[in-house]
N, C-alpha and C positions, 0 to 999 in steps of 0.2 A: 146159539150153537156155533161152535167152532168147524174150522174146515176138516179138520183131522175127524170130526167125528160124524161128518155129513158120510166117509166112507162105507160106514159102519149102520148108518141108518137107513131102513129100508123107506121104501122109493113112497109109502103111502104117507110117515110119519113126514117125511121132507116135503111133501106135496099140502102136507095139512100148516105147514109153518105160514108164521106172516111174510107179507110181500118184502117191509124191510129186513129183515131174517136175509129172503132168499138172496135180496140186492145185495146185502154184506157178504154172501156166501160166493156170489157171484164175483165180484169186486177184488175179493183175495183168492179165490182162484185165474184170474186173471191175470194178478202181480205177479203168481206162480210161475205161468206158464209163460209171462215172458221173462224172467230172471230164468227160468230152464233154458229157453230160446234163445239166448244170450250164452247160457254156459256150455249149448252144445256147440254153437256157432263159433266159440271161443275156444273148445276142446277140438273140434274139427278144424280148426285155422293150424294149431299144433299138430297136431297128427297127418295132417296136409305135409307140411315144411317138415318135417322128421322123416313122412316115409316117403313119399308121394313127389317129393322134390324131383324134378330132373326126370322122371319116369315121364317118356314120351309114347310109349306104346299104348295101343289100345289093349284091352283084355286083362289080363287077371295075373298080376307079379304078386309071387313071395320074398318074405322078409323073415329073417330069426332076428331077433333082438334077447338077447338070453335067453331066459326061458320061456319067452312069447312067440308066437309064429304068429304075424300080422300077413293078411290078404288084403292089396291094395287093387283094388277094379277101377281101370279108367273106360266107359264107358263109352259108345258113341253115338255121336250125337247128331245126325244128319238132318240137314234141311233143304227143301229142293226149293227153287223161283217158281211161285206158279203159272208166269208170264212164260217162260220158257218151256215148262211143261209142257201146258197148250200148245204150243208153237209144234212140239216134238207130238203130241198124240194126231195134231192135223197133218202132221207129214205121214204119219204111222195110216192115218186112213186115206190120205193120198197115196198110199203104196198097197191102195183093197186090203187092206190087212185090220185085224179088228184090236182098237187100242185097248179091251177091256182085257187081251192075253198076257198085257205088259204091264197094267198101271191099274189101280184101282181110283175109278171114278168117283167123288166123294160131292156131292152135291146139299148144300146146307140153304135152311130160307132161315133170312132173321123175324124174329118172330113181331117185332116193330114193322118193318115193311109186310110182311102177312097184312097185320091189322089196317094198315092204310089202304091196301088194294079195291079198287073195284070190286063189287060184288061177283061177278060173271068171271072174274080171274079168280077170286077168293075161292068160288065153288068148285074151278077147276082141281086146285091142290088141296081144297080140307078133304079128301078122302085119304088123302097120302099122310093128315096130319093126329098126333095123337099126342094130349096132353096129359099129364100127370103129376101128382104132385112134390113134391122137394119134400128136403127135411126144413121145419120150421126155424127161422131164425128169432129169435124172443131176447130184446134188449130191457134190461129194470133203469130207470134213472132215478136219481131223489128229483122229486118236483119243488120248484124252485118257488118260495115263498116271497107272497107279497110284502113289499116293506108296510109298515102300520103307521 
């Protein structure tokens, strides 16, 4: 089966294909999608330098270019020190004032440390904790043949 025609084929007949089928079907969508990846990254580097040059402002500049009206968005992009942060919400509750008016408290467990705890700490937080599943990641390889 060609890639052109996996579009076209519904989802039972592709699923009924052999494993090498699907590797080859995999393999050249793949080349696809980075040769795309390359030519947006390549058309965006142009279109960068053409309109976007020299455009220091944040927010959303127009452009005519004859018959084209181009919309260039430079977006922004903030980052805060979370060392600092801290430093500023314990001054904010040193002044009796409650820091969750001004900042959003954002509290994350890695789930590697989860699994190492202690039991009597673990039981503390698995009520807070709720698992669920991903989408699957499914890699095909050719298996590599023994020399004879």
């Amino acid at each position: 089966m060609e890639l052109i025609e996996m579009v076209e084929a519904p989802p039972t007949v592709l699923a009924a294909l052999p494993a090498d089928v699907l590797l080859n079907l995999q393999e050249q969508t793949n080349a696809h999608l980075a040769e795309a990846s390359k030519m947006a990254a390549i058309l965006h580097n142009v279109l960068a330098e053409r309109y976007a040059k020299g455009l220091n402002k944040l927010g959303t500049s127009h452009i005519e270019d004859g018959d084209v009206d181009i919309t260039v968005t430079v977006p922004k992009r903030v980052k805060w020190d979370r060392d600092q942060l801290a430093h500023a919400v314990e001054t904010i509750k040193g002044w009796g004032e409650d820091p969750a008016e001004y900042v959003d408290i954002d509290i994350k467990v890695a789930e590697r440390r989860y699994e190492a705890w202690p039991s009597a700490v673990r039981d503390l937080f698995t009520p807070a904790r709720t698992v669920e599943t991903g989408k699957p990641k499914i890699e095909l390889a050719r298996r590599k043949r023994e020399a004879a």
